[in-house]
C-alpha positions in Angstrom: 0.0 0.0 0.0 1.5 3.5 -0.6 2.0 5.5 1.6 -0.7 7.2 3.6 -1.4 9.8 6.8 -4.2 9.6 9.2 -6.7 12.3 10.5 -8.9 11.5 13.6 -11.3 14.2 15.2 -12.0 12.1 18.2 -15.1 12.2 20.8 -16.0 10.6 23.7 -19.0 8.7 22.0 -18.2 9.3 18.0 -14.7 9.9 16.0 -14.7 10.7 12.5 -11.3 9.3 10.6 -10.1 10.2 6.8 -7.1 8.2 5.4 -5.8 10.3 3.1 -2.9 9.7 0.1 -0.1 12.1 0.1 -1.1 13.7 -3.2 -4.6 14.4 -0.8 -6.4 11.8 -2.6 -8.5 10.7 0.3 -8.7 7.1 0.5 -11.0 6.2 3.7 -13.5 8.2 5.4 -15.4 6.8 8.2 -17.4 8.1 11.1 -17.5 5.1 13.9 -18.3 4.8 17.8 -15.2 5.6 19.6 -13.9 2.4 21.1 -10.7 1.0 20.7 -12.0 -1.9 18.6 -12.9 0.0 15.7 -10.0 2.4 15.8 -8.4 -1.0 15.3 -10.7 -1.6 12.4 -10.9 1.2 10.5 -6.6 1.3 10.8 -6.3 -2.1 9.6 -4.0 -2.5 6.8 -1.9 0.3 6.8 1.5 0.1 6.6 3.5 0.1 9.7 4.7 3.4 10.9 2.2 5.4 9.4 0.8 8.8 11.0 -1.9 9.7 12.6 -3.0 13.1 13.7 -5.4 13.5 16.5 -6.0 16.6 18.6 -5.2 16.7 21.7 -7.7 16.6 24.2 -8.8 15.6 27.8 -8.8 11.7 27.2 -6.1 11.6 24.1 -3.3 9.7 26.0 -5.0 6.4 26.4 -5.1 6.6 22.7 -2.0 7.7 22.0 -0.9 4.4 24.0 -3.4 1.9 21.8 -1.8 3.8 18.4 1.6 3.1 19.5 0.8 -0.2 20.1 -0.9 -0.9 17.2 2.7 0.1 15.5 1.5 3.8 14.2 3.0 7.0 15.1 0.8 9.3 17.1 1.0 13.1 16.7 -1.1 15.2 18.8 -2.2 18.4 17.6 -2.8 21.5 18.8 -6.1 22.5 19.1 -5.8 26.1 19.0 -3.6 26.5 16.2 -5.1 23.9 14.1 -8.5 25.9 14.6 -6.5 29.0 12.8 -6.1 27.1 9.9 -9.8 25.5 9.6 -12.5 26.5 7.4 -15.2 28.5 8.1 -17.5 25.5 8.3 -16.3 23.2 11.2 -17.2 20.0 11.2 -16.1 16.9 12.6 -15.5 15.7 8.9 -13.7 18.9 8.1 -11.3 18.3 11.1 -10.1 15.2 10.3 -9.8 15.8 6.6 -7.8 19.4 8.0 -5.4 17.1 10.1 -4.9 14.5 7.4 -4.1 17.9 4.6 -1.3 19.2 7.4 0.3 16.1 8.5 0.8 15.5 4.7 1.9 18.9 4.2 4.4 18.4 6.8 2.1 21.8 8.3 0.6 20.0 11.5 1.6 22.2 14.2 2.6 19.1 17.1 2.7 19.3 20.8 5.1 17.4 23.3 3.6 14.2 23.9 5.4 13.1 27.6 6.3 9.1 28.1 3.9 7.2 29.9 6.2 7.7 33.7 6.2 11.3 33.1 2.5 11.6 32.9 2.3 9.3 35.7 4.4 11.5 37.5 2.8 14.8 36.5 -0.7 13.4 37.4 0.3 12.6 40.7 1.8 16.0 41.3 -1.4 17.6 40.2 -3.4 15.5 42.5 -1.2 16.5 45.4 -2.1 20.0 44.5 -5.7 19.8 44.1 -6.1 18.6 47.3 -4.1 21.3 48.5 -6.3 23.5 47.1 -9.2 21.7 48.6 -7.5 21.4 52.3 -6.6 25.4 52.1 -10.6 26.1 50.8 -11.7 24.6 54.1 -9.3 25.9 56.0 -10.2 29.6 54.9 -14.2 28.6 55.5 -13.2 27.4 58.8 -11.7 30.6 60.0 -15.2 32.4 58.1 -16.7 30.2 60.5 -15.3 31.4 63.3 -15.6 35.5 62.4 -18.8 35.0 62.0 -19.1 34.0 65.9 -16.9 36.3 67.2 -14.5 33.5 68.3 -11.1 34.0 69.0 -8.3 30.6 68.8 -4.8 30.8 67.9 -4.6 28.2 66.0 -2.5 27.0 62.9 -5.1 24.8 60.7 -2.0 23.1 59.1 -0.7 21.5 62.3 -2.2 18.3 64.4 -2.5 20.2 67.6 -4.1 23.7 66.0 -6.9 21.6 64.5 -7.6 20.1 67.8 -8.0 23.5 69.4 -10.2 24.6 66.4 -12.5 21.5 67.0 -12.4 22.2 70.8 -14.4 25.4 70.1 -17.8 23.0 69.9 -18.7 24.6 66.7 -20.8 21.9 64.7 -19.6 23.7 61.3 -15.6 23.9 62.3 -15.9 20.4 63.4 -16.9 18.8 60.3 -14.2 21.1 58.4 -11.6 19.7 60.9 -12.5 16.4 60.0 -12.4 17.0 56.5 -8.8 19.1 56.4 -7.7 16.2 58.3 -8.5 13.7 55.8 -7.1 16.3 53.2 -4.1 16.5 54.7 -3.2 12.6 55.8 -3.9 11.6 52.0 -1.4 14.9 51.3 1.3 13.3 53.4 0.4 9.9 51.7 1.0 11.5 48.6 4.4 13.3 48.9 5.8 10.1 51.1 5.0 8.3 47.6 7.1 10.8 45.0 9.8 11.2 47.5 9.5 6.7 47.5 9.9 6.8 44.2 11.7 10.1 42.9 14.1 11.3 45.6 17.2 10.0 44.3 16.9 11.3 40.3 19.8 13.2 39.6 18.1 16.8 38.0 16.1 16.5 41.0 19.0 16.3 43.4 20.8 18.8 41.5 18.1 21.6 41.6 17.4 21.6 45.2 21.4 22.3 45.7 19.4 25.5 44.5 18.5 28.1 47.2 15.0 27.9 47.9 14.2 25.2 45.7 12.8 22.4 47.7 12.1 18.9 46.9 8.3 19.5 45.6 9.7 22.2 43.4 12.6 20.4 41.8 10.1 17.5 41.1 7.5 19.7 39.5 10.3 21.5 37.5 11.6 18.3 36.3 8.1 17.0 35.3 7.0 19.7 33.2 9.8 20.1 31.4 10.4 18.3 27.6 13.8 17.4 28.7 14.4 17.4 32.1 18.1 15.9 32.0 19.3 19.0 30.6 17.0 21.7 32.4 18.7 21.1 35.3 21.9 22.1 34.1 20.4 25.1 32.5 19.1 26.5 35.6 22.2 26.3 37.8 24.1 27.8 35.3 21.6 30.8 35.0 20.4 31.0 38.8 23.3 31.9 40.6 23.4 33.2 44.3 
């Protein structure tokens, strides 16, 4: 079979793919339920290696796995830059013919797709900080709680003993945040005993937190998020310098 690019505008519930010929000759066009089994399907046959263009979205990587596997290259588009370049008329057809006409074009404007232990990695940290966020918005409606009564505790909400003497102050409302921030914050400490398990003893991380100010969460995060993180490193303590 000659050779050939992919375009998939994928959904939860429908995706609608175009195989295309590199002169734009399109040679399958399909619109099926989105399931793996007839991505499968409607990719059958195609030579090994072959590209396929999908946008990236909220639930791409699992698919990005199953195209790898299936011995085709992924590329994940972005969304934004893509839609500078659509047609007036958008369509889920249109898409995936519009990803199929750049990748041939050697015009599809690609984003970093991490390895499957860096997206690990970065979804844990992101956990970590939601609950954060979640532990610090109960804290906050905790002291409201208070203000609103006129009490008066000195209190830190992010220590053992200053959310005993918060609960102490028979407050039905503080009480049930108390027991809530101290969930929060257990599954927190959970959390970060995990990465530092798993991730205290990578190099770049060491490295950075030689860093003044730069702690272990930091480093972590700053290795995560970066493309290449065995180089970053070096980068940054060459152009910090105390």
């Amino acid at each position: 079979m000659e050779k050939v690019v992919v375009g998939l505008d994928m959904h939860l519930k429908k995706t609608e793919g175009v195989v295309m010929a590199m002169d734009g000759t399109i040679v399958k066009q399909e619109r099926f339920e989105t399931s793996k089994e007839n991505l499968r399907n409607f990719l059958r046959g195609l030579p090994p290696g072959t590209k396929v263009a999908l946008e990236s979205v909220g639930f791409c990587w699992p698919w990005i796995d199953f195209i790898e596997s299936l011995g085709y290259e992924p590329l994940l588009a972005n969304p934004i830059k893509v839609k500078s370049r659509a047609e007036d008329v958008k369509t889920d057809k249109v898409d995936s013919e519009l990803l199929a006409h750049l990748l041939r074009m050697d015009w599809l404007p690609t984003v970093y797709v991490p390895s499957k232990e860096l997206r690990a990695l970065r979804n844990l940290l992101r956990h970590r900080a939601f609950r954060r966020k979640i532990a610090t918005a109960f804290k906050n409606r905790t002291w409201s709680e208070l203000r609103k009564r006129d009490v008066q505790i000195d209190a830190n909400l992010s220590t053992c003993r200053g959310r005993e003497r918060a609960a102490s102050s028979n407050l039905y409302e503080v009480a049930q945040n108390v027991e809530v921030i101290e969930l929060i914050e257990n599954q927190i400490k959970r959390i970060e005993m995990k990465l530092k398990i798993h991730y205290r003893k990578i190099k770049p991380v060491k490295l950075l937190q030689t860093i003044p100010g730069i702690g272990f969460l930091t480093a972590l995060t700053l290795v995560a998020h970066h493309p290449n993180p065995f180089t970053y490193h070096i980068r940054v303590c060459r152009d910090l310098r105390y």
